[in-house]
C-alpha positions as CSV (number, residue, x, y, z in Angstrom):
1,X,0.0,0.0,0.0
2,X,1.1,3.4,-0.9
3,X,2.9,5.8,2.3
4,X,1.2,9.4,3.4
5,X,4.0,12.0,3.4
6,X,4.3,15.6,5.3
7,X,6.0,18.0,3.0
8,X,7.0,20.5,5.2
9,X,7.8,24.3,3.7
10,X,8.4,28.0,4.7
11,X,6.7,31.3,3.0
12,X,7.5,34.4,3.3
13,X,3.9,35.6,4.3
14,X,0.2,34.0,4.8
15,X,-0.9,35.2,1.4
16,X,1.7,33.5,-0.8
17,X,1.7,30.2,1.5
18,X,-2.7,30.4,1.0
19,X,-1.9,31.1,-2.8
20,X,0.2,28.3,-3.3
21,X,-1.3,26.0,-0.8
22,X,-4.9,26.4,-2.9
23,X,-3.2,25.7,-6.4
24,X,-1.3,22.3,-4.7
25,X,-4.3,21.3,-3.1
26,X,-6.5,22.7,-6.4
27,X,-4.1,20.0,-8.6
28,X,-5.0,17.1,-6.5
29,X,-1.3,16.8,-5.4
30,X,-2.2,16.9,-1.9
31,X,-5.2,16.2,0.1
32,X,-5.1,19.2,2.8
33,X,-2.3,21.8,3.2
34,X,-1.9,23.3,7.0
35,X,-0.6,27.2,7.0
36,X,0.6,28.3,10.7
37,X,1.7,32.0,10.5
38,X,3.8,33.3,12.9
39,X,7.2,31.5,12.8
40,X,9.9,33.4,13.7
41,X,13.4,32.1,11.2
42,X,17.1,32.7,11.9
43,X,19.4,31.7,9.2
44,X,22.3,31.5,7.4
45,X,21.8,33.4,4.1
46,X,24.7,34.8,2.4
47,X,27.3,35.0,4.5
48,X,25.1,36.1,7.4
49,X,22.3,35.7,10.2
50,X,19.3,36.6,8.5
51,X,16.1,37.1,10.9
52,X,12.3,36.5,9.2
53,X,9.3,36.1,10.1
54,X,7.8,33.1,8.0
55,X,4.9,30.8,7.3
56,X,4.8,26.8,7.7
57,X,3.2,25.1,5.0
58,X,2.3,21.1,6.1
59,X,1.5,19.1,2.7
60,X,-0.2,16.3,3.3
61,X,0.1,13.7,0.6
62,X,0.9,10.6,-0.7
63,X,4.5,9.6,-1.1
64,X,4.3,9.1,-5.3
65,X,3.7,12.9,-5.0
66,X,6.5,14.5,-2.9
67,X,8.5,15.3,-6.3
68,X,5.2,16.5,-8.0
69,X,4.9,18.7,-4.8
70,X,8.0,19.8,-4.7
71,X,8.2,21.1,-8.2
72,X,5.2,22.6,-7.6
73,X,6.5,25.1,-4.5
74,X,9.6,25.9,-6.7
75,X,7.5,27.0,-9.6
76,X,5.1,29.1,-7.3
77,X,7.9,30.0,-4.8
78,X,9.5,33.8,-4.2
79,X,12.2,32.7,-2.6
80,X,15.6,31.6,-4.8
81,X,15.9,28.3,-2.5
82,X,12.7,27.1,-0.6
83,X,13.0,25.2,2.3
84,X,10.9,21.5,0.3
85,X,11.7,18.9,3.3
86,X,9.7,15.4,2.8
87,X,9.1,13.8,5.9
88,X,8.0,10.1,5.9
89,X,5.0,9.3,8.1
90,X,5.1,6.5,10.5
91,X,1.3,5.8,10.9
92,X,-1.9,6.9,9.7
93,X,-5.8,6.2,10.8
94,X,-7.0,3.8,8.1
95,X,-9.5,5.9,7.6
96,X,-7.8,9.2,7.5
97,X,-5.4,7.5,5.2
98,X,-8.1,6.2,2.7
99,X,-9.4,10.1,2.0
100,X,-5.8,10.9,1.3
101,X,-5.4,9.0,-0.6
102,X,-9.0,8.9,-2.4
103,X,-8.2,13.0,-2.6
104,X,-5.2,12.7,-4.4
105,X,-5.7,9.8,-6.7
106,X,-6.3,12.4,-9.8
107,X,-3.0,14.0,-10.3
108,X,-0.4,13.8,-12.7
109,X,3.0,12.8,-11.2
């Protein structure tokens, strides 16, 4: 049986992570995305600490996907290199699975 993956990504605001997270979830190349505003990001960039303020993007899909996803946030993305981390999921509700899976069945790889 197929694995559910998290793909776990940073925005620069709300709006783009909303934008983006509509047209991922729109192509049927994930079943739910969750945005949580608010994050706080220090970072190298550039030879430097860099400071942010950021948005968390949770993809929720299946694991056939995670490259389909993750072309997806680097055609939409603003920033040069995205944060795209795929994170394997160790166990998933049958039936929570099932919708995911149902949910996503449609999209091209």
């Amino acid at each position: 049986m197929e694995r559910a993956v998290f793909v776990y990504t940073t925005w620069p605001s709300t709006v783009e992570a909303e934008r983006v997270g509509k047209a991922i979830v729109e192509r049927r190349l994930a079943a739910c995305v969750n945005i949580l505003p608010g994050m706080i990001s220090l970072y190298w960039w550039e030879g430097k600490v860099d400071r942010g303020e950021e948005t968390v993007m949770i993809v929720k899909t299946r694991a056939t996907l995670a490259g389909a996803v993750e072309a997806a946030v680097k055609e939409l993305h603003s920033y040069t290199v995205p944060a795209i981390v795929v994170l394997p999921v160790e166990s998933v509700e049958p039936a929570y699975l099932n919708w995911l899976m149902t949910e996503t069945k449609g999209a091209a790889k």
